[in-house]
C-alpha positions in Angstrom: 30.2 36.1 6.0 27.3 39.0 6.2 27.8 41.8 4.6 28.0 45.0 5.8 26.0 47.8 4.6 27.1 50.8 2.6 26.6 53.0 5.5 28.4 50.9 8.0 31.2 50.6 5.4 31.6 54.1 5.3 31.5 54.7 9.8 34.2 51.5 9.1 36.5 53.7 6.9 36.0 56.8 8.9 36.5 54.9 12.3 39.6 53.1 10.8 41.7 56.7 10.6 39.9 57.8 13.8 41.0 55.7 15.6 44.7 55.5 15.5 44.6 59.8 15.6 42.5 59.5 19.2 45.5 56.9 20.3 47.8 59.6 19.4 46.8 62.4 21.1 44.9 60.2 24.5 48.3 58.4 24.6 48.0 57.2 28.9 45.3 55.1 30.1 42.5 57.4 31.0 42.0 54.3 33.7 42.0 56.3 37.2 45.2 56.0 38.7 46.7 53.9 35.4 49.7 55.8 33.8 50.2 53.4 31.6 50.2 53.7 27.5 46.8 53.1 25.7 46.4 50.7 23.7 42.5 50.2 22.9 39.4 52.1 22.3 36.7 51.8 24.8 33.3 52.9 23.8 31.4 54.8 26.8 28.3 54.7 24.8 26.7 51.6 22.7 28.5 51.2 18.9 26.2 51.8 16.0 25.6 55.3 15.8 27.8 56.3 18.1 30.5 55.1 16.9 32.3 58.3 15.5 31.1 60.5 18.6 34.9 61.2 20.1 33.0 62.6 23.4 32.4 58.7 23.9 35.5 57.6 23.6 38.0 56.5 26.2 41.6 55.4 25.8 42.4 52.3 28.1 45.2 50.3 28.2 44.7 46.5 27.6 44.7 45.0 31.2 42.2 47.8 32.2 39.5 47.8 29.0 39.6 44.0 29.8 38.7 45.3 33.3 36.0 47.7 32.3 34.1 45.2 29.8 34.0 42.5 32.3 33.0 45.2 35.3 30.1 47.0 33.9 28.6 48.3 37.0 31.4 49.5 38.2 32.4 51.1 34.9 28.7 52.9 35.2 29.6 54.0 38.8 33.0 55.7 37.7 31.9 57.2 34.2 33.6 54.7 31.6 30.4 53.3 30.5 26.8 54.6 29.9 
């Protein structure tokens, strides 16, 4: 297994309580036209250093992050992915 660096394990630990607060308070599928609950965390923007930037964030529910990762133009088009 690699290991991760010192860094990374820090944006890890941070990201790990992040995450379940922006569930909490983006709890419907910002999805246009979905209503459902989210359930996952969608980056807009590449991982890495952007990880922790909330403003790229989106919460999806499962069917429609599935959607978004396997439609990348079309998540370009409509704003969920940079």
């Amino acid at each position: 297994m690699r290991k991760v660096s010192k860094k990374q394990a820090e944006i890890n630990m941070i990201y790990s309580k992040l995450g379940p607060e922006f569930l909490h308070l983006h709890d419907v599928c910002e999805f246009p036209g979905c209503n459902a609950p989210s359930e996952q965390i969608h980056h807009k923007l590449k991982r890495g250093i952007n990880t922790l930037n909330v403003e790229s964030l989106c919460a999806l529910c499962a069917e429609h992050h599935a959607f978004v990762e396997s439609h990348k133009n079309w998540a370009r088009e409509n704003g969920l992915m940079d």
